[in-house]
C-alpha positions in Angstrom: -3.1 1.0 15.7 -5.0 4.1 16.2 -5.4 6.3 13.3 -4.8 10.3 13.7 -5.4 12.8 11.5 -2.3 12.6 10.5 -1.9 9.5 9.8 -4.9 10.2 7.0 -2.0 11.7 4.3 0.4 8.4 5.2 -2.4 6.7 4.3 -3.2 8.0 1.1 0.5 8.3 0.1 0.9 4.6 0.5 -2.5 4.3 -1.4 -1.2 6.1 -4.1 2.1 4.5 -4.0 0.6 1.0 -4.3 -2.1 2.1 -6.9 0.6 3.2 -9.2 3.3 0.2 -8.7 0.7 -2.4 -9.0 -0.6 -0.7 -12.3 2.8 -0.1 -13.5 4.2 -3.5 -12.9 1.0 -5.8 -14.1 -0.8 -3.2 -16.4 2.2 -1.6 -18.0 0.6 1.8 -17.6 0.7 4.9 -15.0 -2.2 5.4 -12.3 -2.2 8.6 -10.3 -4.6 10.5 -8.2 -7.2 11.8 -10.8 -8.1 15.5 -10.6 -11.5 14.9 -11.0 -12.9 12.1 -8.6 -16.4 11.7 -11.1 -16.2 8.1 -12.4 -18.1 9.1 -15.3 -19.9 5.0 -16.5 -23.1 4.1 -14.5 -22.4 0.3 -14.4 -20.0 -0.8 -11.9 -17.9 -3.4 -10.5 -16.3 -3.3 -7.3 -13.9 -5.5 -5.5 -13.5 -6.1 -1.6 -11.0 -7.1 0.5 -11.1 -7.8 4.0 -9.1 -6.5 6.4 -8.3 -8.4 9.5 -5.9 -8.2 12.7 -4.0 -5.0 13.4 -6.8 -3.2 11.5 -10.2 -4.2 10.8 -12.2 -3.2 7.7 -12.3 -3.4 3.6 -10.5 -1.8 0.7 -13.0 -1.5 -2.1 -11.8 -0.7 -5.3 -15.0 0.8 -8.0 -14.7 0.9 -11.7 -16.7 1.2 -14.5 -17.4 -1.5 -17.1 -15.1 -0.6 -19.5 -12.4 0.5 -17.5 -12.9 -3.1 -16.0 -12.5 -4.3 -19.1 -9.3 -2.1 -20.0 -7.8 -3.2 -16.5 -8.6 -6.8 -18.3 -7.2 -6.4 -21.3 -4.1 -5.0 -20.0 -3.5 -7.9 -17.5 -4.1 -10.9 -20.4 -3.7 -9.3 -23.4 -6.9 -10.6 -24.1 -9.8 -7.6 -25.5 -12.4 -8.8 -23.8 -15.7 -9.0 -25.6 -18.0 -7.8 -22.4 -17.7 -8.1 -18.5 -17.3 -11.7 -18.1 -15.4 -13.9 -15.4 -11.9 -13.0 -16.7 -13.0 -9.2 -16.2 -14.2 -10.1 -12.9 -10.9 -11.9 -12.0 -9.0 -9.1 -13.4 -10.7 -6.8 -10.6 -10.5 -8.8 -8.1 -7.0 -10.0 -8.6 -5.7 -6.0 -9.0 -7.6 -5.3 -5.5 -5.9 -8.3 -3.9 -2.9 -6.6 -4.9 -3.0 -3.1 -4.2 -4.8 -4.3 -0.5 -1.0 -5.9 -0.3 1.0 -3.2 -1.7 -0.8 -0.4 0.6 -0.5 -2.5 3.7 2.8 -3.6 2.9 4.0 -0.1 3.4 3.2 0.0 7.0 5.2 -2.4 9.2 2.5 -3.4 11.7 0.1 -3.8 8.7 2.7 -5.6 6.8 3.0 -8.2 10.0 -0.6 -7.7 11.6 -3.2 -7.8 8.8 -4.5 -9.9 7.3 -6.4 -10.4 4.2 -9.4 -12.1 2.5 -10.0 -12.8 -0.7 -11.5 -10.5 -3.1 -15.4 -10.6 -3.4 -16.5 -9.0 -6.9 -19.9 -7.4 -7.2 -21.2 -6.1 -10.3 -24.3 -3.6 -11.5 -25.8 -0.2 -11.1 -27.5 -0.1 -7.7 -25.7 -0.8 -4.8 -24.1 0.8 -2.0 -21.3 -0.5 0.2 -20.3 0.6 3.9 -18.6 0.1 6.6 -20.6 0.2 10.2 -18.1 0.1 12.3 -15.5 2.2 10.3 -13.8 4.7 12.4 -11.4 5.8 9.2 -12.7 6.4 5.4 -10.3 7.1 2.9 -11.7 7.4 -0.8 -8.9 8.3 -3.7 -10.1 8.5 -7.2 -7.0 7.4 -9.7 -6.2 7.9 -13.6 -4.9 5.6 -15.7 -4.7 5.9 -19.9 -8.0 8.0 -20.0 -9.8 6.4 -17.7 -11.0 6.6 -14.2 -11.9 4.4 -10.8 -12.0 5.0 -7.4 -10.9 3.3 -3.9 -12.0 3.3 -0.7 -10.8 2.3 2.5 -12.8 1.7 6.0 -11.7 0.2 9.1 -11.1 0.7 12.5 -8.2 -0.3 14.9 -8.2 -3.7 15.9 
């Protein structure tokens, strides 16, 4: 699967399409494209999938701390007292699902690509990257007041 520019806006339509089911069916609240991509806390926590098969890459989704814990509390119920494992779960477990939802929308994804599980990597300095990656695709989202960010990179298999 070769990926033209236009293939870029189906892309981030079915990002944005998955963002806001997954959030709206496990979180209970609305996430849409934010208008302003800053995510404003310096510790993070981000979650990567693999990508493998008809594409080959990762879908990384970034948050801060406490939106981490807001994505948390949301899923359990549970205000979680500081970023613990069930935050880190919580992260995870949304990225596993909005990896499905996004390539779910695309039939050779949906039949062709495969998945890892998440990896969750927490704290201030880091940098992840693809080396490899032919196609980047980063989409900051709202949801309640807060902000966090995805990226996608692969290239065709």
């Amino acid at each position: 699967m070769a990926v033209l520019s236009g293939e870029t806006t189906r892309m981030e339509a079915y990002l944005d399409q998955a963002m806001d089911e997954v959030f709206s069916t496990m979180l209970g609240v609305r996430c849409l494209p934010a208008k302003d991509g800053a995510i404003a806390e310096r510790e993070t926590i981000s979650a990567v999938i693999g990508l493998a098969g008809a594409m080959s890459g990762s879908l990384v989704l970034h948050t801060g701390n406490r939106t981490a814990m807001r994505i948390a509390e949301r899923m359990t119920g549970i205000v979680p007292p500081d970023v613990d494992a069930m935050v880190r779960d919580a992260v995870g477990e949304v990225c596993n699902m909005v990896a499905g939802a996004w390539k779910g929308f695309d039939q050779a994804m949906a039949s062709g690509c495969l998945l890892s599980t998440p990896t969750v990597i927490a704290g201030s300095s880091y940098e992840l990257f693809g080396q490899r990656a032919r196609f980047h695709l980063e989409r900051s989202y709202d949801f309640e007041e807060l902000t966090l960010m995805v990226t996608i990179f692969f290239e065709s298999a």
